[in-house]
mmCIF file as gemmi writes it, N, C-alpha and C atoms, coordinates in Angstrom:
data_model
loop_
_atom_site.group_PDB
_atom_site.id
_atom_site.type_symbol
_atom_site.label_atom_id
_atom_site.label_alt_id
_atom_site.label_comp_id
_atom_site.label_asym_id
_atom_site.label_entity_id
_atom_site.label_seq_id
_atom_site.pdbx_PDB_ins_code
_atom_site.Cartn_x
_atom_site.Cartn_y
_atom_site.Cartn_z
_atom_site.occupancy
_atom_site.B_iso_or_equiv
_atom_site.pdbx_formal_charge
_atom_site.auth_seq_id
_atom_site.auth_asym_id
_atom_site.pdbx_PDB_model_num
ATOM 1 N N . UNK Axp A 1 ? -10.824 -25.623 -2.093 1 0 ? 1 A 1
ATOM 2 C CA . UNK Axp A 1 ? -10.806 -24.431 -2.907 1 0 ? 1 A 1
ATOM 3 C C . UNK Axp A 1 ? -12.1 -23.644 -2.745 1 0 ? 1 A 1
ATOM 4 N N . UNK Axp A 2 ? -13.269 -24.524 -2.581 1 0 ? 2 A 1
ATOM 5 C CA . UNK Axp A 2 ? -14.318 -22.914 -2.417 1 0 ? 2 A 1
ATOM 6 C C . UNK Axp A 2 ? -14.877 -22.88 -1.069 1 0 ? 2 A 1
ATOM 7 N N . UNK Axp A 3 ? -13.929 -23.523 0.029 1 0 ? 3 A 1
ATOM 8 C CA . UNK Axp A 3 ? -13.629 -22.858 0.745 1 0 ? 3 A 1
ATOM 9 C C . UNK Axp A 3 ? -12.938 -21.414 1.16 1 0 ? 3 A 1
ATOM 10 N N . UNK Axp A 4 ? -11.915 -21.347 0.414 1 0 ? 4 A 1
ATOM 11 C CA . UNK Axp A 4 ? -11.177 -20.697 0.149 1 0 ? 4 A 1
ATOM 12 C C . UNK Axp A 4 ? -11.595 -19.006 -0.462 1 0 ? 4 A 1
ATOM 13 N N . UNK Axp A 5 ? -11.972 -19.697 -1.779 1 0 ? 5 A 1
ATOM 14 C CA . UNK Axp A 5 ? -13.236 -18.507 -2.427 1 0 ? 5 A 1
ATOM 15 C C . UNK Axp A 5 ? -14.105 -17.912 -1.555 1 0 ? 5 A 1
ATOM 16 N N . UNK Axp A 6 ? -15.029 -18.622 -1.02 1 0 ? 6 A 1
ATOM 17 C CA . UNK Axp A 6 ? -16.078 -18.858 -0.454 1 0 ? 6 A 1
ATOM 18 C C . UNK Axp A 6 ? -15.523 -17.136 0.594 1 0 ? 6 A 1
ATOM 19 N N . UNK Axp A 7 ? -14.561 -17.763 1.723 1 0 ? 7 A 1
ATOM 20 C CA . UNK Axp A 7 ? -14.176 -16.743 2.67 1 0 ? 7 A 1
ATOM 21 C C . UNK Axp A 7 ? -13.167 -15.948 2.405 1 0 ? 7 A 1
ATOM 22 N N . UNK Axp A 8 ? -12.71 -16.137 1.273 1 0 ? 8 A 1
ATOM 23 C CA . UNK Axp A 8 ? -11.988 -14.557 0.876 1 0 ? 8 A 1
ATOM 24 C C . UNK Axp A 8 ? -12.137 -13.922 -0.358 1 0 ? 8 A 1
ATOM 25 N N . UNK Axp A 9 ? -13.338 -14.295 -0.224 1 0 ? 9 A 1
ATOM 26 C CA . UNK Axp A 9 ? -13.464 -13.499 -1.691 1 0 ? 9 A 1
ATOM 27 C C . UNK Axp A 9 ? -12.51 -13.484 -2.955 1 0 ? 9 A 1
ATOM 28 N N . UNK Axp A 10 ? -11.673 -15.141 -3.028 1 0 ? 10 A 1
ATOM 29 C CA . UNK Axp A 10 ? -10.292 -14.548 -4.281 1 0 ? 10 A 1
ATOM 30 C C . UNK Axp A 10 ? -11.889 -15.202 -5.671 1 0 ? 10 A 1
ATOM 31 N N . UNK Axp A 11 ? -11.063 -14.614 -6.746 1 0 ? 11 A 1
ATOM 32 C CA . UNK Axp A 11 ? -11.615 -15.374 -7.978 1 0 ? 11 A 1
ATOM 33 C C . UNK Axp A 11 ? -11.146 -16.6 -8.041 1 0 ? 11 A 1
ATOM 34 N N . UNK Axp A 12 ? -11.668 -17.462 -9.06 1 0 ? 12 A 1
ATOM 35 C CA . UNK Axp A 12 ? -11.743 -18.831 -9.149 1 0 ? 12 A 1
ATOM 36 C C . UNK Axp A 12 ? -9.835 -19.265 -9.445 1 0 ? 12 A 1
ATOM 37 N N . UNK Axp A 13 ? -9.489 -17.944 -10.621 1 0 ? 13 A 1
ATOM 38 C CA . UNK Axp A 13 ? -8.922 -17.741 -11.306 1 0 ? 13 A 1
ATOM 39 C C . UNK Axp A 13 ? -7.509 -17.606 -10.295 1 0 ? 13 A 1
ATOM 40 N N . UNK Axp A 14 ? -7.971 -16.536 -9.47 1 0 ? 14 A 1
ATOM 41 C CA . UNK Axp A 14 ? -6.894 -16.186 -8.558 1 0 ? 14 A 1
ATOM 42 C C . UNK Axp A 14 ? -6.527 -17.107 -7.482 1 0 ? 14 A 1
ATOM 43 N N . UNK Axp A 15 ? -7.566 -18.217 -7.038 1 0 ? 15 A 1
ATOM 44 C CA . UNK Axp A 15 ? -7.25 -19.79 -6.493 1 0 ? 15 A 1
ATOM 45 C C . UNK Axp A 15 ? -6.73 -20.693 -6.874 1 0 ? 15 A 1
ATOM 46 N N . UNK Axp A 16 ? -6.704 -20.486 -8.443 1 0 ? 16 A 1
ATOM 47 C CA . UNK Axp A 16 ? -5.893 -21.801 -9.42 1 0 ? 16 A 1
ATOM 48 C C . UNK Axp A 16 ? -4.396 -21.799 -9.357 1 0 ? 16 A 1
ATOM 49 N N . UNK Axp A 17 ? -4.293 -20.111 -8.961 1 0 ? 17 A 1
ATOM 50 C CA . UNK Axp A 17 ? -3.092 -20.132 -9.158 1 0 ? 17 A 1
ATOM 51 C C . UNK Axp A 17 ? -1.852 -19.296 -7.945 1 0 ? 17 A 1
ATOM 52 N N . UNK Axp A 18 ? -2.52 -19.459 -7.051 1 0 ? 18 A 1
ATOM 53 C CA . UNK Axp A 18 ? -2.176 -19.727 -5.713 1 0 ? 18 A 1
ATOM 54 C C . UNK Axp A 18 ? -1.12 -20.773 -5.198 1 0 ? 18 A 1
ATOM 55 N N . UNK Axp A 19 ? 0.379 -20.337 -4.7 1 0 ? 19 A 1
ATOM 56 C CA . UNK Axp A 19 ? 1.268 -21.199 -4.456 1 0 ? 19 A 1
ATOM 57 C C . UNK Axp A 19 ? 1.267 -20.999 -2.962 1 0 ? 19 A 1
ATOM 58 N N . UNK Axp A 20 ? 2.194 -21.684 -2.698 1 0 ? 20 A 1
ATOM 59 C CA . UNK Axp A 20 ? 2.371 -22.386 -0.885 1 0 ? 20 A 1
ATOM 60 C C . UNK Axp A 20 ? 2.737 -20.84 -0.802 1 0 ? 20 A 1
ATOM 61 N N . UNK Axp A 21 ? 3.791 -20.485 -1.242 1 0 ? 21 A 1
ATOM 62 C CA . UNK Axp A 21 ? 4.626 -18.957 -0.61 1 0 ? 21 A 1
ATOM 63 C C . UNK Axp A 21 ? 3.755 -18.13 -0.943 1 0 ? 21 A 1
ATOM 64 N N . UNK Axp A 22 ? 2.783 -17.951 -1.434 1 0 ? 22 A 1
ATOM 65 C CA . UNK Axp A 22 ? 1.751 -17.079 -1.053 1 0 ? 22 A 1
ATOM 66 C C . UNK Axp A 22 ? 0.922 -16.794 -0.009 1 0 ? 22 A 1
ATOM 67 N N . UNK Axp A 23 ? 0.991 -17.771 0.629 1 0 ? 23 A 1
ATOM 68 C CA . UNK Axp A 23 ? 0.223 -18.473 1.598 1 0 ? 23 A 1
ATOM 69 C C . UNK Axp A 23 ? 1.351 -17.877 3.112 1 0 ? 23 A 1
ATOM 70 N N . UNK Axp A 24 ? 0.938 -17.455 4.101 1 0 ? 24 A 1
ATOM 71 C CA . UNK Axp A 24 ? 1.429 -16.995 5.195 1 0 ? 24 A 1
ATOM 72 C C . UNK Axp A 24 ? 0.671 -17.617 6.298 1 0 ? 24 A 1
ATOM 73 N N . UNK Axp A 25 ? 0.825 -18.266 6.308 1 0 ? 25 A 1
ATOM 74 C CA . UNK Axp A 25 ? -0.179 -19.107 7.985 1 0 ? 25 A 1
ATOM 75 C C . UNK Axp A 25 ? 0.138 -18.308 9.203 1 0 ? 25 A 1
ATOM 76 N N . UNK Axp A 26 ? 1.253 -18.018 9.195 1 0 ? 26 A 1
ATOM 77 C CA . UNK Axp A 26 ? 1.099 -17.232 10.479 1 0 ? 26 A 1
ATOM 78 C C . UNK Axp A 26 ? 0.569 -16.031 10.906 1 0 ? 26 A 1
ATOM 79 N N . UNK Axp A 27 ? 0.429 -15.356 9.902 1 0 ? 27 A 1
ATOM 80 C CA . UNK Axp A 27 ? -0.138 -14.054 9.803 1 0 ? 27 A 1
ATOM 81 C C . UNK Axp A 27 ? -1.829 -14.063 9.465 1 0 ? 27 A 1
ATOM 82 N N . UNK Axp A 28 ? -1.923 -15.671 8.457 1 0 ? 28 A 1
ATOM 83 C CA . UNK Axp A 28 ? -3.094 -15.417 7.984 1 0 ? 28 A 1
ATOM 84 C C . UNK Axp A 28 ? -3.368 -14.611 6.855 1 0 ? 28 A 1
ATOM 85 N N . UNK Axp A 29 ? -2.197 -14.147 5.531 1 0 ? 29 A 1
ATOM 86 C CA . UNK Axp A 29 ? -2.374 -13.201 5.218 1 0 ? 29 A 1
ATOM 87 C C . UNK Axp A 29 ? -2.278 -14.237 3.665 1 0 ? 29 A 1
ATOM 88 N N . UNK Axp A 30 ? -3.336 -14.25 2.76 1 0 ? 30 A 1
ATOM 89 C CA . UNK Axp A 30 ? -2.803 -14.593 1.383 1 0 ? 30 A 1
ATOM 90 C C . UNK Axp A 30 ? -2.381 -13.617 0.621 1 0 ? 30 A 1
ATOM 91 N N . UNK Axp A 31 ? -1.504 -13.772 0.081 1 0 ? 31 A 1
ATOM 92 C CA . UNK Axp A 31 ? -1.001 -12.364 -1.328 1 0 ? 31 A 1
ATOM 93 C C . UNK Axp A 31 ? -1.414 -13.154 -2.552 1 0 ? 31 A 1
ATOM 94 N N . UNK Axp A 32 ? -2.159 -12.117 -3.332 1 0 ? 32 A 1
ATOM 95 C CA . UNK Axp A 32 ? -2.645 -12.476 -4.634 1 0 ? 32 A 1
ATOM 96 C C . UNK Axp A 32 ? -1.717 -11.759 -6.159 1 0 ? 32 A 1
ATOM 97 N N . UNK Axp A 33 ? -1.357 -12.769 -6.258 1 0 ? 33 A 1
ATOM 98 C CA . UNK Axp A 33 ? -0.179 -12.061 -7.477 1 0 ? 33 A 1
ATOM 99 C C . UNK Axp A 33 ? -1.094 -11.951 -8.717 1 0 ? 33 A 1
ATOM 100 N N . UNK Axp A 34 ? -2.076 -12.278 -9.08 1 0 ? 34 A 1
ATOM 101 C CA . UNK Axp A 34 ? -2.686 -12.236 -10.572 1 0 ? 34 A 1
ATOM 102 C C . UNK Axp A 34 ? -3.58 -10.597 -10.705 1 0 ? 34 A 1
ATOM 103 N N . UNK Axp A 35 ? -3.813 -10.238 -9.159 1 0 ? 35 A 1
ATOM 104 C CA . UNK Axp A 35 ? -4.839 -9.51 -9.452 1 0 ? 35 A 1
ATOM 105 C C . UNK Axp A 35 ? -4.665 -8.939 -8.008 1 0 ? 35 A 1
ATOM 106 N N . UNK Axp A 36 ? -5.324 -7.256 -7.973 1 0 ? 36 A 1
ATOM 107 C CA . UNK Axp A 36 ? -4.71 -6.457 -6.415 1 0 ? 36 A 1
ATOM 108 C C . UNK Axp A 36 ? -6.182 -6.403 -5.951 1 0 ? 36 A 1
ATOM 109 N N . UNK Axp A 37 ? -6.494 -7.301 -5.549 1 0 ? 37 A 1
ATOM 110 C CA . UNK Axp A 37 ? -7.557 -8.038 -4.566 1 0 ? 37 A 1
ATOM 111 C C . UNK Axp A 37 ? -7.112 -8.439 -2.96 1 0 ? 37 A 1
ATOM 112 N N . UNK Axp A 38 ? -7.253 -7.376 -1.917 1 0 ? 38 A 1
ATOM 113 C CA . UNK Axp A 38 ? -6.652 -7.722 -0.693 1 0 ? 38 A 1
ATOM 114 C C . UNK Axp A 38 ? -8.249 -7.524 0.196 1 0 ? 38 A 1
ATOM 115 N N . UNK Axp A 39 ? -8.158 -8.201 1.821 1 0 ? 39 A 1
ATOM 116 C CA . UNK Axp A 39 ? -9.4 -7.939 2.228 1 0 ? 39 A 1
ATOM 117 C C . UNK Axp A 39 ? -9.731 -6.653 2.396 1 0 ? 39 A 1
ATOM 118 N N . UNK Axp A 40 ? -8.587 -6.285 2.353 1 0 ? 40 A 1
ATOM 119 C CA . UNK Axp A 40 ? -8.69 -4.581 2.662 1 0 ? 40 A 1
ATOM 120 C C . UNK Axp A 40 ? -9.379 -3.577 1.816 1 0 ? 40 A 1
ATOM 121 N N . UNK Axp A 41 ? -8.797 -3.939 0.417 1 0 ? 41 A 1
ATOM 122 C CA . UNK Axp A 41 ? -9.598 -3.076 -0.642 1 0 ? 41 A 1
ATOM 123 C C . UNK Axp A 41 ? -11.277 -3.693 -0.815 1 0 ? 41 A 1
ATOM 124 N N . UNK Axp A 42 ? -11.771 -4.943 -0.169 1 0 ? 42 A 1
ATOM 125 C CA . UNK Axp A 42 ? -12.625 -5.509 -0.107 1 0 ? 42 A 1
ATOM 126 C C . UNK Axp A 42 ? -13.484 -5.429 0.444 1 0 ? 42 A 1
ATOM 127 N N . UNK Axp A 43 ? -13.128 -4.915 1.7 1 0 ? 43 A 1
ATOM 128 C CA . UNK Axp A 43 ? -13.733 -4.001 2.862 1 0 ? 43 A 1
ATOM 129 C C . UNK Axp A 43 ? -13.914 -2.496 2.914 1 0 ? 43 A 1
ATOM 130 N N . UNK Axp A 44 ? -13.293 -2.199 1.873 1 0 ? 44 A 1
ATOM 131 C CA . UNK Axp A 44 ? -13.343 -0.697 1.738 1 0 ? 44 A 1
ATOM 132 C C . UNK Axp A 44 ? -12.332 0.145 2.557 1 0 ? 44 A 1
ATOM 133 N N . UNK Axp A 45 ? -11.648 -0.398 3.615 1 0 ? 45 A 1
ATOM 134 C CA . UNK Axp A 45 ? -10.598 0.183 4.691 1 0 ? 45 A 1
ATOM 135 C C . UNK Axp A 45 ? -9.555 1.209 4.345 1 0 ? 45 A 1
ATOM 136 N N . UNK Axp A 46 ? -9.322 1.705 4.806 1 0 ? 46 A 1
ATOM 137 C CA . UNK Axp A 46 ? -7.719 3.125 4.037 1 0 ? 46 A 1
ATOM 138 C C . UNK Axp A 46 ? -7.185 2.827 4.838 1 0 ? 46 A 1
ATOM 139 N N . UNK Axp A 47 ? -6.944 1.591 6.36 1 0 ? 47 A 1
ATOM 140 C CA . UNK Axp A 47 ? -5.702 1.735 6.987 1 0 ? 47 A 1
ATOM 141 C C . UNK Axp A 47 ? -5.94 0.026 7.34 1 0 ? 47 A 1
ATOM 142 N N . UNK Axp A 48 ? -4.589 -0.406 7.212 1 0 ? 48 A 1
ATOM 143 C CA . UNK Axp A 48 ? -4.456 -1.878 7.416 1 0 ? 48 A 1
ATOM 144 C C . UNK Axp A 48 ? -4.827 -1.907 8.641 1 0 ? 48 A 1
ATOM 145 N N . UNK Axp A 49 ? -4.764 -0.912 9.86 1 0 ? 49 A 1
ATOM 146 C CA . UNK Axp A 49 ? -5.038 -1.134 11.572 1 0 ? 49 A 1
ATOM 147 C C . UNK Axp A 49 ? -6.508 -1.714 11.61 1 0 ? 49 A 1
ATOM 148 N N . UNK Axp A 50 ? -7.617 -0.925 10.556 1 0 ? 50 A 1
ATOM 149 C CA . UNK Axp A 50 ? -8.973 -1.181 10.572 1 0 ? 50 A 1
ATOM 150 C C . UNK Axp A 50 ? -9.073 -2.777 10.501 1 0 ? 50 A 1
ATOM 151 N N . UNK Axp A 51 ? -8.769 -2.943 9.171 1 0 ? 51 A 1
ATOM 152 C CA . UNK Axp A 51 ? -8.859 -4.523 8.896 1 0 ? 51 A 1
ATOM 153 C C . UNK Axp A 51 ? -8.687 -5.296 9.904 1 0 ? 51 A 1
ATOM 154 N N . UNK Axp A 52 ? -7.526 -4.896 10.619 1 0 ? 52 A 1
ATOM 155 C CA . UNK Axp A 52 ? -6.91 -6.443 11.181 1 0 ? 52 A 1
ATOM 156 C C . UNK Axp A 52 ? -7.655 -6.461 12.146 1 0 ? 52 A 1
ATOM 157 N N . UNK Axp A 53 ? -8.477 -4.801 12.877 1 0 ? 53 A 1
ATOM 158 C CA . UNK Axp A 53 ? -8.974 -4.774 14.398 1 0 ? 53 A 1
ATOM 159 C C . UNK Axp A 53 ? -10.38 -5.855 13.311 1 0 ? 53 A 1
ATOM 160 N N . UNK Axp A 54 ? -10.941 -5.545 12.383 1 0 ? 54 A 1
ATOM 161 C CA . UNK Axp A 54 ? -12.253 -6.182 11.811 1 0 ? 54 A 1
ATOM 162 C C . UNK Axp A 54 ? -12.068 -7.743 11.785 1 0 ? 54 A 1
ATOM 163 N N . UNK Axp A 55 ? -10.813 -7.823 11.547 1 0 ? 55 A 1
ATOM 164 C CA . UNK Axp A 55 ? -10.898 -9.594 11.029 1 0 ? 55 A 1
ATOM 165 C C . UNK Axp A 55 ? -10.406 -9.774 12.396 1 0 ? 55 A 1
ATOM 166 N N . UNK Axp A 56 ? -10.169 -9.425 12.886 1 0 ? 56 A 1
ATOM 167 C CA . UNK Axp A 56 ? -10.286 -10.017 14.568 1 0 ? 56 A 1
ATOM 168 C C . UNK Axp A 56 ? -11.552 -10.293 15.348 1 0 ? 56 A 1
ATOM 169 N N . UNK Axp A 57 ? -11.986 -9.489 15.328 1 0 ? 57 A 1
ATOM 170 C CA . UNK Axp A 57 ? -13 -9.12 16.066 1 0 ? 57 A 1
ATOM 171 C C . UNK Axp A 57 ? -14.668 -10.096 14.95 1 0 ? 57 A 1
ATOM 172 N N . UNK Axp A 58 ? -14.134 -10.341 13.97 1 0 ? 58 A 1
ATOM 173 C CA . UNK Axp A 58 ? -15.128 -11.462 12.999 1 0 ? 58 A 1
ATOM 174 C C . UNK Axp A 58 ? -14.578 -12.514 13.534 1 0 ? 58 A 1
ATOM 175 N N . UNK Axp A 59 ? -13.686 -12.953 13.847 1 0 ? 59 A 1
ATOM 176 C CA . UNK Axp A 59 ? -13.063 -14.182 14.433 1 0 ? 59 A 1
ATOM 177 C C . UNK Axp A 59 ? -13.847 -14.957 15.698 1 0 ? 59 A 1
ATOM 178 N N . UNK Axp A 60 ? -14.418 -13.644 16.371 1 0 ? 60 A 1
ATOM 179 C CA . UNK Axp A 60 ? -15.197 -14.01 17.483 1 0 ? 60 A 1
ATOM 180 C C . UNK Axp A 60 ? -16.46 -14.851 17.478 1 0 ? 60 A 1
ATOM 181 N N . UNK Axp A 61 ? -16.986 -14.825 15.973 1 0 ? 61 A 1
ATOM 182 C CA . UNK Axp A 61 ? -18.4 -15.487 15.821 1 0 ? 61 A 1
ATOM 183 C C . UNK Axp A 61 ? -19.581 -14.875 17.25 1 0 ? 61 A 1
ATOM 184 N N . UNK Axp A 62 ? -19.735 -14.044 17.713 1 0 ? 62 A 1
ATOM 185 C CA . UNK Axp A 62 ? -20.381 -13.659 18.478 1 0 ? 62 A 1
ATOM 186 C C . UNK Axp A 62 ? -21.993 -14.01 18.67 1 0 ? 62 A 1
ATOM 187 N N . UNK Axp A 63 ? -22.519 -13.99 17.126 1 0 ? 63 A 1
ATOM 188 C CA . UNK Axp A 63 ? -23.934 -14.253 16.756 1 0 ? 63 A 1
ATOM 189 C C . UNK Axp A 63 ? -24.135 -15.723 16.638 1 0 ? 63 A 1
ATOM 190 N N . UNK Axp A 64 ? -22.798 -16.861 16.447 1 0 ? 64 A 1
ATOM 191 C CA . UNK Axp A 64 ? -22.939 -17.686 16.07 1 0 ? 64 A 1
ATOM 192 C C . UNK Axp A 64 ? -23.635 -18.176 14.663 1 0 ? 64 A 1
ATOM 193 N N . UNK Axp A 65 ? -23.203 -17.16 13.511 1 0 ? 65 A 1
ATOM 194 C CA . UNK Axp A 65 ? -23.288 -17.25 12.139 1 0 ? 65 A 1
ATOM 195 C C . UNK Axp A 65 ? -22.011 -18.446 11.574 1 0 ? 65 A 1
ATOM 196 N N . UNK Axp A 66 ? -22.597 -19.127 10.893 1 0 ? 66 A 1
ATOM 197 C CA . UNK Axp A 66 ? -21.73 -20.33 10.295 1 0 ? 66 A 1
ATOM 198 C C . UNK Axp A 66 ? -22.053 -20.478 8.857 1 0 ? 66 A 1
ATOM 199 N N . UNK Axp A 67 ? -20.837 -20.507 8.734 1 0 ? 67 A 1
ATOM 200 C CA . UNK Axp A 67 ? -20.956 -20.461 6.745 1 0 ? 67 A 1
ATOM 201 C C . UNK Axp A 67 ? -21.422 -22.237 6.436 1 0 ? 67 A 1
ATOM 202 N N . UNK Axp A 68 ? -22.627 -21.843 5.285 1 0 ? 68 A 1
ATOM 203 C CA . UNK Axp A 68 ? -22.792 -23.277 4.983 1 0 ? 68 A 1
ATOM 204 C C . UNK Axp A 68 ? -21.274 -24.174 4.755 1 0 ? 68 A 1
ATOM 205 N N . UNK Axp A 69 ? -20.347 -23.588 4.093 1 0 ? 69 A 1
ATOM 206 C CA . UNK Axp A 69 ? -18.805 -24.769 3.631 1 0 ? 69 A 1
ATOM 207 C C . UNK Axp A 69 ? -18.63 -25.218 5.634 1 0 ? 69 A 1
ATOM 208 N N . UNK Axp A 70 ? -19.184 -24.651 6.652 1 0 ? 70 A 1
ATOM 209 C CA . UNK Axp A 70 ? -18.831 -25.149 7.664 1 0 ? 70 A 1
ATOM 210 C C . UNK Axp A 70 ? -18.942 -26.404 7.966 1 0 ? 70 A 1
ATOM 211 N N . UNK Axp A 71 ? -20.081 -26.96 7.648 1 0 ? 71 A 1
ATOM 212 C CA . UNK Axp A 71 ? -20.316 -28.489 7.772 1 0 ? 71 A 1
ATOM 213 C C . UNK Axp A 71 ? -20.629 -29.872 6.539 1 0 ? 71 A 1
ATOM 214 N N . UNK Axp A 72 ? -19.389 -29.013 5.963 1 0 ? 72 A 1
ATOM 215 C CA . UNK Axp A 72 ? -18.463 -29.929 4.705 1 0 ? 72 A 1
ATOM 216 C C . UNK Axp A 72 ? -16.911 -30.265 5.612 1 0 ? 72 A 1
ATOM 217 N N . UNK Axp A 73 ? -17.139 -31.496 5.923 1 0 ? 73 A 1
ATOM 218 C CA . UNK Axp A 73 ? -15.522 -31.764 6.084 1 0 ? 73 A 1
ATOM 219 C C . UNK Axp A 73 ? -14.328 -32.183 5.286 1 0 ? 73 A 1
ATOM 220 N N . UNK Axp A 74 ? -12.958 -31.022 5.703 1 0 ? 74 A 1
ATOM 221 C CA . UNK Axp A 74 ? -12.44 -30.973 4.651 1 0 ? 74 A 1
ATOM 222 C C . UNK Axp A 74 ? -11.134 -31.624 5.42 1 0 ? 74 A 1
């Protein structure tokens, strides 16, 4: 779970109550039903194309930045 928090920014609140069908693995996409918290409005973006080119392109780790929850095994 704060993993979870940690890299998407949900509230504690909005993790508690998080079901499987919220959850999209293939897409990668969580939907938050308690609260309209998406990465998008999070990022500030006006077009879903931005985001997805951003969270792609963060995917790359380029700098080799690693979140401390990285070397917690889960």
């Amino acid at each position: 779970m704060a993993r979870l928090i940690y890299g998407t920014g949900l509230r504690l609140q909005e993790c508690l109550k998080l079901r499987i069908k919220d959850i999209d693995f293939e897409t990668n996409v969580i939907t938050v039903k308690s609260g309209i918290r998406t990465i998008q409005d999070l990022l500030g973006h006006a077009r879903v194309n931005t985001t997805m080119i951003y969270t792609h392109v963060a995917k790359k780790d380029r700098l080799g930045v690693k979140s401390p929850l990285d070397s917690i095994k889960g």
